[in-house]
N, C-alpha and C positions, 0 to 999 in steps of 0.2 A: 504493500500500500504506500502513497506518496506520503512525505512527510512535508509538512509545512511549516514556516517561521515567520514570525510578523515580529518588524522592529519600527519601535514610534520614539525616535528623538523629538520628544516634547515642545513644540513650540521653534523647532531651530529654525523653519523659514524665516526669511528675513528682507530687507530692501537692501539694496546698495548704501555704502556708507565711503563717504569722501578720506576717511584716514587711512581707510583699504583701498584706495583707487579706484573707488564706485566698484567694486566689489563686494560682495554679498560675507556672510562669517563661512557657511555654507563653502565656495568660490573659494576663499581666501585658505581653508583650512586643507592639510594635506591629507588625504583620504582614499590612498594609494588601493585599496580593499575593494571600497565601496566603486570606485572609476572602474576598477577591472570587469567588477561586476555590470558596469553602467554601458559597457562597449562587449558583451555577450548576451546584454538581457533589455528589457525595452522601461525606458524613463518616457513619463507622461506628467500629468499634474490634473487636481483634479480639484474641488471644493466642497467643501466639510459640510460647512455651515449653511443650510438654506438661507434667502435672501428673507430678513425681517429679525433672524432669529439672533441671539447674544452667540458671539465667537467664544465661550467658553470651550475649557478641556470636556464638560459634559456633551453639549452637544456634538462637538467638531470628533470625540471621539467614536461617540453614537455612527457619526456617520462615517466614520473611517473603519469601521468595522460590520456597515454592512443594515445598519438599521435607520430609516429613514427619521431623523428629528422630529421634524413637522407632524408624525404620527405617535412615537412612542418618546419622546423628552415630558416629562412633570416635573422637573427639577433638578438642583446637583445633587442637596442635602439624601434625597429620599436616596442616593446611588450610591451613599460614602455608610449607610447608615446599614444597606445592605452586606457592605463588608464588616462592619461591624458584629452583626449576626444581629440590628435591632430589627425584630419583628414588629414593622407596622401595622396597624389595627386601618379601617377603611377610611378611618375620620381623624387619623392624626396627619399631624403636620410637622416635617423633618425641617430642621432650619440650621445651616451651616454657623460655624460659631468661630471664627478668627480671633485669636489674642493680639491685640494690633500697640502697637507703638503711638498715640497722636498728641503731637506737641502745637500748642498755640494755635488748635482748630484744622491741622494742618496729618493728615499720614504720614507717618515719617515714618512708618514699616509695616505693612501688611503682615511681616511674620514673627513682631515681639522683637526682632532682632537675634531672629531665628533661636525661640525658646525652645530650650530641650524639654522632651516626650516628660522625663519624671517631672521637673519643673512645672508645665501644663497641666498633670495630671494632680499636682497639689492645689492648682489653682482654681482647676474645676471643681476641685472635690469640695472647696471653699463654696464656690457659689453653689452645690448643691445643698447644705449645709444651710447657708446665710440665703441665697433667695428661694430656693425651692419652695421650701413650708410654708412664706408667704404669699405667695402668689396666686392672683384670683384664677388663672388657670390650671391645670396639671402640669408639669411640666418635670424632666428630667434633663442634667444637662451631663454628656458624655465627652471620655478623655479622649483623642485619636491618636496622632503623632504631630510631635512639634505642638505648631501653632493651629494646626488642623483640626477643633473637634467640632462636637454636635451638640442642639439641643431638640428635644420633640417634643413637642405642644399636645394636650390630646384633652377631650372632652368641651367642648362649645366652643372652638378655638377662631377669634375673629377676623383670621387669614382667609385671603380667595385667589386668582387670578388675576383680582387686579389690585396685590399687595405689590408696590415695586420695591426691590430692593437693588445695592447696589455690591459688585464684588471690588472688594479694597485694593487687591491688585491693580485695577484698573485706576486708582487716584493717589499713587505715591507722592509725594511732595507736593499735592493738591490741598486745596480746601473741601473739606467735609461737609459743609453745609447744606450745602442743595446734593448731596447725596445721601440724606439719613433716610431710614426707610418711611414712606408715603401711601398713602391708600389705605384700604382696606386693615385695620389691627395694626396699623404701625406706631399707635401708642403704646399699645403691647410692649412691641420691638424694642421702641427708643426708651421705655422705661426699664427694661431688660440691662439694654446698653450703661442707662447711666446710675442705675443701681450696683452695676460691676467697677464702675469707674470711681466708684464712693470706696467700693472693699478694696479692689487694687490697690488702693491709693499708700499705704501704708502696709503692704502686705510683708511678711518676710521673706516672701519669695525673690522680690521686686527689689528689697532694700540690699539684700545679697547681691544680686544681678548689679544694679548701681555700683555698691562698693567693688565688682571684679568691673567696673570698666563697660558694662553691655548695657543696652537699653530694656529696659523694663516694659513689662506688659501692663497697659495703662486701663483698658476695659475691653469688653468683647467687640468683636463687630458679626452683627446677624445680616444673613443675606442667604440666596439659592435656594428658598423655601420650595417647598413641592411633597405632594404623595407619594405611595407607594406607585411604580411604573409595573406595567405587566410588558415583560419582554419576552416573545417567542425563543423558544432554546435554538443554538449557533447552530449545534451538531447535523440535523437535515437541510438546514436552510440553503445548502447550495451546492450540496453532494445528494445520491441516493445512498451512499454509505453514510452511514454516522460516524461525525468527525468526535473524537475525544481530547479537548483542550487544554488547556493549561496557561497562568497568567503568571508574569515575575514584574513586581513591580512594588514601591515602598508608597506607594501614594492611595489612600485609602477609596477616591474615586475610581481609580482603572481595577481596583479591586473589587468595589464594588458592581459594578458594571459586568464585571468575567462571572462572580457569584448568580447575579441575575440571568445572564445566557447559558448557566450550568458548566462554566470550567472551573478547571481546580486554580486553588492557589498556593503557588511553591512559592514557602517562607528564605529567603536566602540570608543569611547574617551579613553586615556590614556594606546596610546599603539603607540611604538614609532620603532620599526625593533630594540631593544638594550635590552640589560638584563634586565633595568630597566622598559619594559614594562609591563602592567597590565596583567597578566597573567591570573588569576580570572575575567576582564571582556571580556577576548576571548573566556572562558569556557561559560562564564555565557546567552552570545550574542547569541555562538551558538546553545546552546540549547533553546533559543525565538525561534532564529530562525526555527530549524523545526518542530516551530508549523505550519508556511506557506509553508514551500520547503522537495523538497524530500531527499535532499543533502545539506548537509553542510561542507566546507572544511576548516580549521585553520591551516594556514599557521604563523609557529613559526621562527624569524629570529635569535633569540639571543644565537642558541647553534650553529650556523655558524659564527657569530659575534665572538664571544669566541675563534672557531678554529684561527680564521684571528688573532686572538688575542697574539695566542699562550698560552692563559689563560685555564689551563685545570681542576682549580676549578671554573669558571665562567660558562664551559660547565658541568659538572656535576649537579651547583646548575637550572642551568638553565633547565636541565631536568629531575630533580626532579619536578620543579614547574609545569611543563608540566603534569608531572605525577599524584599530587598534588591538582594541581589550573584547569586543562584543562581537563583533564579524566572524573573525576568524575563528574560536571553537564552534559556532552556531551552525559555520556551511560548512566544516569538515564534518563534523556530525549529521547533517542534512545527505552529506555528496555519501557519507558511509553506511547510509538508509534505502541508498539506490535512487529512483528517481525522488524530485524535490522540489521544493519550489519557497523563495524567498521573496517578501513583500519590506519595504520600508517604506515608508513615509511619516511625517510629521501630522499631525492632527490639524494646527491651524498656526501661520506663522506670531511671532511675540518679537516686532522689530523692536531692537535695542536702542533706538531712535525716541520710541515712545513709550516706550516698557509697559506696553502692555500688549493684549492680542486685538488680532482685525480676522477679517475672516475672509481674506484672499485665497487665490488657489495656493496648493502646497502643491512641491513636487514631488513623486515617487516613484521608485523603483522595483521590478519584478522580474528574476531573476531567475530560471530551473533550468533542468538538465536541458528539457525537451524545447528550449526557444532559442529562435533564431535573433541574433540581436538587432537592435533597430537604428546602428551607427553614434551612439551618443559618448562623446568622449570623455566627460563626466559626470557625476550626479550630485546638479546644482537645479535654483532656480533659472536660471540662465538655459540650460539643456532643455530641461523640462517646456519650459514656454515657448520654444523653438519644435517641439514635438508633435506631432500630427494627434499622439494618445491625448486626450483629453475627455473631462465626464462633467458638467457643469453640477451634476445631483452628484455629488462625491460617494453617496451610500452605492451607487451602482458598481464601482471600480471593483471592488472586494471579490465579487462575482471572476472574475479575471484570474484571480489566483487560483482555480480550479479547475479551469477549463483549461484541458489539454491539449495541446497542436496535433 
């Protein structure tokens, strides 16, 4: 049976940038690996994102994997909550919960200034403690990693469709104002908010952090609210064989997401959603892995991490190492399965220009035994926009990694 690999460097699309020579990090980075691949296998580009929809990793992932947004997205919260193992009830409500950095009205960090997992999980345990018991609705609030948790609302909860909320990534070194959340229960929300920013304030978490030198986690920030999603399983969707999957990834969204389509999830040690994750043991996991599954997919967070960052040598080194540290056991393990077939692409670019995401086409590459290549002498934005392959519904592309010449 063919064995499959799917690699998503998170975010690494990008625009040209004038200190690279209007070259892209993508362009700019050496990815000796990935090019050989790019000139025996066929690069196209393709878009995530329906036109209306927020270029989130939620959607832009939905749709790089094959499930159309515009039919099955309810939110991010309800998809990170999955991996968690919260069983949502019909009438609750999942709400994303960022520990954020904001000084003078102002985000000065979306991620606490990247608060470590124990840390977070003191601090939640704090607000379950101090606001939970008061609160006129039900509410529990859950620890993730980092600065990543949850809270879930449940019994007469004042949230709908048209509660807007806004993701903090998207307003670093912005003003917060005209993005607290709006509509629908957002008194809720902003009471939530600044009831956390009363207990932070003095927390011993926080006064630690200050005294080493880091930024402290000043209050929560809610946003990506949404239900439980009912997503059809992966496995028939595009074989009459049943595909048996598997996900590697530190980020509790692509986690969530593999849990709902029914694939497994391999825990790998020393791998963190940051630059400084082990690169080499997501490569190396993956390829165990398909000794058991048919599919394996390595979900990479740190050249999104980098865009937010506005760091545009952080995204380059970081996908070299992809190139590097992840390529290489993935397709010898693939090439020693007999026939194979290798998928990369990025979910939705995160230029380093604006640090955040847009929801432009991304490029991708698709690579097996059985294809003839289609001349591209790298695998860039640049290639890909020049290539005949193109899907304007990005959820259509995935279909391609199946179908045999």
């Amino acid at each position: 049976m063919t064995k499959y690999a799917i690699i998503i460097p998170d975010g690494c699309a990008d625009w040209a940038i004038e200190s690279l020579g209007g070259q892209t990090p993508m362009q700019a980075a050496r990815t000796p690996n990935l090019d050989a691949l790019a000139k025996t296998g066929i690069v196209g580009r393709s878009q995530n994102v329906p036109a209306g929809m927020p270029p989130g990793s939620d959607v832009a992932t939905l749709g790089l994997l094959g499930y159309n947004p515009s039919q099955y997205y309810t939110g991010r919260a309800p998809l990170e909550a999955a991996a968690q193992g919260i069983e949502l009830q019909i009438n609750d409500w999942a709400i994303r919960c960022n520990l954020v950095t904001i000084e003078n009205d102002i985000m000065k960090s979306f991620t606490a200034g990247h608060v470590s997992s124990s840390e977070a999980k003191t601090l939640i345990n704090t607000l379950n403690n101090e606001i939970a018991p008061n609160s006129p609705i039900k509410i529990q609030f859950y620890s993730g990693v980092s600065y990543r948790n949850l809270v879930v609302a449940q019994d007469q909860v004042p949230l709908s469709k048209n509660t807007k909320t806004y993701p903090p990534h998207d307003y670093t070194d912005q003003k917060i104002d005209s993005v607290l959340p709006s509509g629908d229960g957002s008194s809720f929300l902003r009471n939530l908010m600044d009831a956390s920013r009363q207990i932070f304030e003095k927390h011993p978490v926080n006064q630690q952090r200050i005294d080493a030198g880091k930024l402290p986690a000043t209050q929560i920030w809610l946003w990506g609210i949404g239900q439980k999603p009912q997503l059809p399983p992966f496995a028939n969707r595009f074989t009459s064989t049943p595909i048996h999957g598997a996900m590697i990834t530190a980020v509790d969204l692509l986690r969530g997401i593999a849990s709902l389509i029914g694939w497994d999830i391999v825990d790998v040690p020393g791998i963190t959603g940051y630059v400084d994750t082990d690169f080499a043991a997501k490569g190396n996991y993956a390829a165990k892995t398909l000794n058991d599954h048919d599919l394996v997919c390595v979900h990479v967070e740190a050249t999104d991490e980098a865009g937010h960052e506005g760091n545009v040598e952080k995204k380059i080194k970081a996908f070299e190492d992809i190139d590097a540290l992840v390529i290489p056991p993935v397709l010898e393990a693939l090439k020693s399965h007999g026939d194979w077939r290798l998928f990369v692409s990025p979910d939705h670019p995160t230029p380093t220009t604006i640090k955040t995401h847009t929801a432009d086409f991304v490029p991708w590459l698709l690579a097996g035994n059985d294809l003839v290549g289609s001349n591209s002498s790298s695998y860039n934005e640049e290639t890909a926009r020049h290539s005949r392959f193109r899907y304007d519904n990005g959820w259509e592309m995935i279909k391609q990694l199946f179908i045999r010449q």
